[in-house]
Wavefront OBJ file of the C-alpha trace (Angstrom):
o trace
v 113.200 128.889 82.473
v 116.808 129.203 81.991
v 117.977 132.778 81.890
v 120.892 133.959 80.294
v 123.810 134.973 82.751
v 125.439 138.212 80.908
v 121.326 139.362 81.553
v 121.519 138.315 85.452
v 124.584 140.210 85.739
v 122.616 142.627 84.652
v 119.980 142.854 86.375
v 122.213 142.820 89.818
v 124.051 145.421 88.368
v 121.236 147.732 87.834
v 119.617 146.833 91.781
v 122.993 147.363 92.833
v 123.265 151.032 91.701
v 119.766 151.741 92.376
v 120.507 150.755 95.954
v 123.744 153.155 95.983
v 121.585 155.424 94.576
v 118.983 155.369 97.131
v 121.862 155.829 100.230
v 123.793 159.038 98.344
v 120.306 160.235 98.696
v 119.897 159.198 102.383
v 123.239 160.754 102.674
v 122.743 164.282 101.256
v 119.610 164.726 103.648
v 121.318 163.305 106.724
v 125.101 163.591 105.947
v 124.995 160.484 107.595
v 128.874 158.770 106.773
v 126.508 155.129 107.232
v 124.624 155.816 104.468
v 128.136 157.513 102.535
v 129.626 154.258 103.511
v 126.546 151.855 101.641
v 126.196 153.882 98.990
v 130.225 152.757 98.265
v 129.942 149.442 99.330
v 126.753 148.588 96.845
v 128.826 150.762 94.092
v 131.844 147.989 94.315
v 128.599 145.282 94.254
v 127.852 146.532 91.114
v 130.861 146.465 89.856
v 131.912 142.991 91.119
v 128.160 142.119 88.934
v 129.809 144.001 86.163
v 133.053 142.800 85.565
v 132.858 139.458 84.948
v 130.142 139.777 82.499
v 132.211 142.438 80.686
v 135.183 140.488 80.801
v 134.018 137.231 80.389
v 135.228 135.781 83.247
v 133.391 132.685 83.328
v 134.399 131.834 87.275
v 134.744 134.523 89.567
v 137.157 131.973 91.498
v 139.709 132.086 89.243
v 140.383 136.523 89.663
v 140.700 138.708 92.170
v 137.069 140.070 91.212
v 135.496 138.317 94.595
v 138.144 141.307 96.181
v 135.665 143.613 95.499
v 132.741 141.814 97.057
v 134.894 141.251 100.256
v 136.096 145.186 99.959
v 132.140 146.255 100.052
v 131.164 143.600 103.176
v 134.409 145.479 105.310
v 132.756 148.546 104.405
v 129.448 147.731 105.846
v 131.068 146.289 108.513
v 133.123 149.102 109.649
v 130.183 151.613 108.978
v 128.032 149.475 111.318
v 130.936 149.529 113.874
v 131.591 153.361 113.464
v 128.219 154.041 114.130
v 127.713 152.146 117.053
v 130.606 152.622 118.566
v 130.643 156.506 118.345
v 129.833 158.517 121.638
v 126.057 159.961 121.597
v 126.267 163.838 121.653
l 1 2 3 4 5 6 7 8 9 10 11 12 13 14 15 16 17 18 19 20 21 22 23 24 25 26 27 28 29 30 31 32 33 34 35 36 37 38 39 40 41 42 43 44 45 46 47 48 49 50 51 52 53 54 55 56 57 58 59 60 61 62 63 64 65 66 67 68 69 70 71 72 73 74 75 76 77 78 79 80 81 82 83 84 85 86 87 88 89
């Protein structure tokens, strides 16, 4: 079964913003700035899904849309660190 990759992109897209969805909900009941900080970071995963397919970029290698993928892992990353690194009250 060979799906079509505009309906791939797609599909991540939509997971992606679900998932952001999901942690700005987290967020309002905790104001936790982790979940803040995911919400963002799967936000710019959609996007990086998004962009290409819009644009027709046919290899990510050849823009600067793989920025936005490395932008959303140093988010998580410096979420995770903030978190665990911050004094316990």
């Amino acid at each position: 079964m060979n799906l079509h990759p505009i309906f791939v992109a797609g599909a991540l897209t939509f997971g992606y913003l679900i998932g952001g969805v999901f942690f700005v909900k987290f967020w309002r009941r905790t104001h936790d700035v982790l979940f803040l900080a995911f919400a963002a970071a799967f936000g710019l995963m959609a996007v990086n899904q998004a962009v290409p397919a819009i644009y027709g970029i046919p290899d990510e290698a050849l823009s600067g849309v793989y920025l936005l993928r490395l932008a959303a892992y140093l988010l998580i990353i410096w979420a995770i660190l903030r978190k665990n690194m911050a004094r316990p009250r």
